[in-house]
C-alpha positions in Angstrom: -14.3 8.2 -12.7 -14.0 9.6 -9.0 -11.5 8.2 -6.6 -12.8 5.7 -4.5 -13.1 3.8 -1.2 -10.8 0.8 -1.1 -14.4 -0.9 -0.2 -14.9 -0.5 -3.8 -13.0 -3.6 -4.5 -11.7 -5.5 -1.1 -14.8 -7.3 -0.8 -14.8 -8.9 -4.0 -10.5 -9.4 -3.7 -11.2 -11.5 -0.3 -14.1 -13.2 -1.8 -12.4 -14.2 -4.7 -8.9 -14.5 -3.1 -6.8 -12.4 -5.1 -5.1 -9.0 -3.6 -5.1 -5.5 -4.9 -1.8 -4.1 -5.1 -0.8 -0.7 -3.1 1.7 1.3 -5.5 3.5 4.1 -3.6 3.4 7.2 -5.3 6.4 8.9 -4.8 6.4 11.9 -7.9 4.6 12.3 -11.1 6.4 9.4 -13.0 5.4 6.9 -10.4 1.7 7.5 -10.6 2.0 8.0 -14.3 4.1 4.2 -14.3 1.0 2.7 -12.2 -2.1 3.9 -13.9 -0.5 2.8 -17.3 0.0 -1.0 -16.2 -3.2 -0.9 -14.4 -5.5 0.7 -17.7 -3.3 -2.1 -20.1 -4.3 -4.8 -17.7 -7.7 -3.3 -16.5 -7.0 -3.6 -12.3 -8.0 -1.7 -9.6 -5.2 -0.5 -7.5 -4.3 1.8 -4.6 -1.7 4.9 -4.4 -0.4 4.8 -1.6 1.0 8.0 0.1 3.4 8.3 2.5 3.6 11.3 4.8 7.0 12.1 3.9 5.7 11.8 0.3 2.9 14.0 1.3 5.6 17.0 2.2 7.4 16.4 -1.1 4.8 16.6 -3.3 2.7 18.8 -1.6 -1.1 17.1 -0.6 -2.6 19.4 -2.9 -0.7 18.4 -6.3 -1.0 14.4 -4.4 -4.5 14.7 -4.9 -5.0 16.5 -8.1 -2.5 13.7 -9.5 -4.8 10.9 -8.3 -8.1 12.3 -9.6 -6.7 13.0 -13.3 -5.2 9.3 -13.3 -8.9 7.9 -11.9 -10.6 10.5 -14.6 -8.2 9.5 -17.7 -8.6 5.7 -16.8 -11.8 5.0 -15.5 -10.5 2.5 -13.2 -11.4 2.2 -9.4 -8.6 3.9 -7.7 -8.1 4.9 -4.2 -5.8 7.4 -2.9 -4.6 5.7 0.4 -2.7 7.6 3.0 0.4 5.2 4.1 1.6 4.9 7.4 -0.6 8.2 8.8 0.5 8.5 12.4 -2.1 10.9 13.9 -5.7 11.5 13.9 -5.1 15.1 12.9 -3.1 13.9 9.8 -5.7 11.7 8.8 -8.4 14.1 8.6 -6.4 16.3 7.0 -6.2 14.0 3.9 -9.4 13.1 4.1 -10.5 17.2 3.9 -8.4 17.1 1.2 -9.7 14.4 -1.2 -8.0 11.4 -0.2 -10.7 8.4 -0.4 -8.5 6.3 2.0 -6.5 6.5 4.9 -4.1 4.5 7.3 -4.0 4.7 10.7 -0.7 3.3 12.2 -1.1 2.8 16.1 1.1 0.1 15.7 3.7 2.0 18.1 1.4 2.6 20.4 0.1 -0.2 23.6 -3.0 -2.2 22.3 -5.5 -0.6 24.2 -4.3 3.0 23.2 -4.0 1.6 19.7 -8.0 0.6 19.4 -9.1 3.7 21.0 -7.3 6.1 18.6 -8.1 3.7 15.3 -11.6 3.7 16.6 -11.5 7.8 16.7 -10.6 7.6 12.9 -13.0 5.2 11.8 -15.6 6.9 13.4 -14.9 10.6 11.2 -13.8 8.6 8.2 -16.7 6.6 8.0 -19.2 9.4 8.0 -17.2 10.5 5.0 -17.6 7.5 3.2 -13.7 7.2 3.7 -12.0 3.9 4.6 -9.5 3.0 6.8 -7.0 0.6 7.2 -5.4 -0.3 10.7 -2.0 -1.8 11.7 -1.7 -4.5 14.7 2.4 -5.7 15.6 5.6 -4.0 14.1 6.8 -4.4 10.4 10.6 -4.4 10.3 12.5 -2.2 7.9 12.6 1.1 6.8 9.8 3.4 5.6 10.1 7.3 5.4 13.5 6.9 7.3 12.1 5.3 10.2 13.6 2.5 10.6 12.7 -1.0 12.7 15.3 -3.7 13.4 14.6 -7.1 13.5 14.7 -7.2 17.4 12.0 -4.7 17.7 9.6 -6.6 15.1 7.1 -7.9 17.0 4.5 -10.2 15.3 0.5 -9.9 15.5 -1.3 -12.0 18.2 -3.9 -13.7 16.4 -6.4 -13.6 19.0 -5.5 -9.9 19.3 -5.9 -9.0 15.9 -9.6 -10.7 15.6 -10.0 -8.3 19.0 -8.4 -5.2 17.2 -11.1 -5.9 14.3 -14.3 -6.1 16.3 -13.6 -3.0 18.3 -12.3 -0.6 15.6 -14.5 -2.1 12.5 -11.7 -0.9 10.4 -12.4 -2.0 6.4 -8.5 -3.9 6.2 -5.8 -4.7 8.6 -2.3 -4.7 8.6 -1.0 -7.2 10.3 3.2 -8.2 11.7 3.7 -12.0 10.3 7.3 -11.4 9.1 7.5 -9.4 6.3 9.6 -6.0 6.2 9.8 -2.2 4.4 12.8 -2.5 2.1 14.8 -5.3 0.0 15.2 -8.7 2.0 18.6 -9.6 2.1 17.8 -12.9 2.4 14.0 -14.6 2.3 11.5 -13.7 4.5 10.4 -15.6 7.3 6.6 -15.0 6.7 4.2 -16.8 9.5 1.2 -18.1 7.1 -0.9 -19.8 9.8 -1.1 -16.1 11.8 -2.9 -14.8 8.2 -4.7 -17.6 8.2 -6.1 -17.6 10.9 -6.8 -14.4 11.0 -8.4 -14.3 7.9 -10.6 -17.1 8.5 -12.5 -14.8 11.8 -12.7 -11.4 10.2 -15.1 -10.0 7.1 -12.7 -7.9 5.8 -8.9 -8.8 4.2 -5.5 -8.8 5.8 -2.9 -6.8 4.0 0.8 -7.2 3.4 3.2 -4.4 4.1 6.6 -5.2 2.8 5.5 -6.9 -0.6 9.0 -5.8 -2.7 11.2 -8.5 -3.0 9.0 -11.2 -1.8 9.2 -14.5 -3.6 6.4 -15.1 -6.0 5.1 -18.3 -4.3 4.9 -16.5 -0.9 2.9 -13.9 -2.6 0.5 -16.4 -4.0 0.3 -18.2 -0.4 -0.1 -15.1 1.4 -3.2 -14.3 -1.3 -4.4 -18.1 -0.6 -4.2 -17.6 3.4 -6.5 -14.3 3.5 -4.5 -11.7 2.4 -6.3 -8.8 0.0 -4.0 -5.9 -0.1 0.0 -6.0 -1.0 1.9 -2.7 -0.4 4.4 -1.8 -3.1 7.0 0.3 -3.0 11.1 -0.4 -2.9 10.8 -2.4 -6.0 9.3 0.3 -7.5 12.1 2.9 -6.2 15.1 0.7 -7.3 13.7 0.0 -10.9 13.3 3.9 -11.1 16.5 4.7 -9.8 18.9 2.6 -11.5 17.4 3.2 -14.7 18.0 6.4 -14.7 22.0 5.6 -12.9 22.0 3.4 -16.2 21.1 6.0 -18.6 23.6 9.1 -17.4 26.7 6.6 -16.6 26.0 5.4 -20.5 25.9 9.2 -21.2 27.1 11.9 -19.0 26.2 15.0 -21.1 22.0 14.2 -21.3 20.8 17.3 -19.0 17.1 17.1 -19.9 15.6 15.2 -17.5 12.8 13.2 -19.7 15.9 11.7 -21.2 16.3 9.8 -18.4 12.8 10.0 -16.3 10.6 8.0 -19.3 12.8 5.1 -19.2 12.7 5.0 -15.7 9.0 5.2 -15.6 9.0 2.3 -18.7 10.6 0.4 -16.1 8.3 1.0 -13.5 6.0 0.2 -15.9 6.7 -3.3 -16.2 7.4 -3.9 -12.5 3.3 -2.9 -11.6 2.5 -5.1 -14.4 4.5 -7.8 -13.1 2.7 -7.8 -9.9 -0.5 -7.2 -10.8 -0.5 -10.1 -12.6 1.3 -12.0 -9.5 -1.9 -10.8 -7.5 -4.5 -11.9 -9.5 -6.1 -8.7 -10.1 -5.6 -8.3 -13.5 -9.3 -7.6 -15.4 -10.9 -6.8 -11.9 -11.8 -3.3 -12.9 
């Protein structure tokens, strides 16, 4: 199976409120980890790709990765750009396979924000490409940039239905609280802005920040509108300390499959975990 739009499967995710999970992938074991809990539970999913994942993997390996997980799985997979910050980067994924992009305008003023998002929709589109858009700022850190909690600002709901009906993007990312990275503590996530926002546009809200969030704010989120959950620290820190586990229990392993299949076992399970939080197990 061809990678595909993320219209592939929205739709029927805000229709029949559960939410497709974004997995980042960050090297060859993460996409292997996410494509082997979504085949044993049969869910669609998204890989995410971040720019500075773009320059370590190179977009050309990124993409070749993607289509021999969709061929090998036949699941309904799209390869997402995360976080794109330009139109110029966007295209460039798009020219080179991706099926999805991002367009974060988020740090730009409103107005400047709908016109560029509008610019991306418009050549994405004709490519049968869709595009997710960002209103307000997410806290936390992603690719090293990094927002504090002063400089989080929440979406407007009455800006965000705005921000849908000008740009027609297919999902939209919206500030209600959540942040990139751990939580050291629970987040404060404002339900009645996804609600609300939800209830006024077509197409879902999505959740950036989704590692570490408690389950039953994941399950309200999914009841409140949202369609799409973005993946990623939980993912990183499963991987990671796995593999600190494995060479503190034995310092002379100097193959690295020793210690990169457990770490992609545990990634393993943490996909499956979710997927089955979202509800989109046997969605495929």
């Amino acid at each position: 199976m061809a990678l595909v739009s993320m219209n592939e499967f929205l739709p029927k995710a805000k229709a029949n409120k559960f939410a497709v999970g974004q997995f980042n992938m960050n090297n060859l074991e993460f996409a292997q980890a996410i494509v082997e809990a979504a085949m044993e539970l049969k869910s669609p999913f998204i890989y995410g790709v971040s720019e500075g994942a773009l320059k370590y993997m190179g977009i050309e390996f990124t993409v070749a990765i993607a289509e021999a997980a969709a061929k090998k799985s036949g699941l309904p997979i799209a390869l997402h750009l995360d976080h794109g910050s330009s139109f110029e980067v966007a295209m460039k994924c798009i020219r080179a396979g991706f099926s999805s992009v991002m367009f974060d305008g988020s740090h730009y003023s409103f107005e400047e924000n709908i016109r560029l998002t509008k610019e991306v929709v418009k050549a994405a589109r004709a490519m049968g490409v869709s595009v997710e858009g960002e209103l307000g700022t997410i806290g936390g850190v992603e690719d090293d940039i990094s927002v504090d909690e002063e400089h989080a600002n929440l979406a407007k709901p009455e800006e965000a239905i705005r921000f849908y009906e000008e740009t027609g993007v297919d999902c939209l990312a919206i500030a209600v609280g959540t942040a990139h990275g751990m939580y050291a503590g629970e987040p404060n996530i404002h339900f009645d802005i996804i609600e609300q926002v939800s209830k006024a546009i077509p197409v879902p809200v999505v959740l950036h920040g989704g590692s570490g969030v408690p389950d039953e704010m994941i399950r309200k989120s999914i009841a409140a509108g949202v369609g799409k959950i973005n993946v990623n620290t939980e993912n990183q820190v499963a991987c990671t300390e796995t593999i600190r586990a494995v060479l503190n229990k034995d310092a002379k392993i100097y193959d690295p499959r020793k210690y990169l299949t457990p770490a992609r076992n545990a990634m393993v399970e943490v996909v499956k975990s979710k997927i089955q939080l979202f509800g989109s197990s046997n969605q495929a």
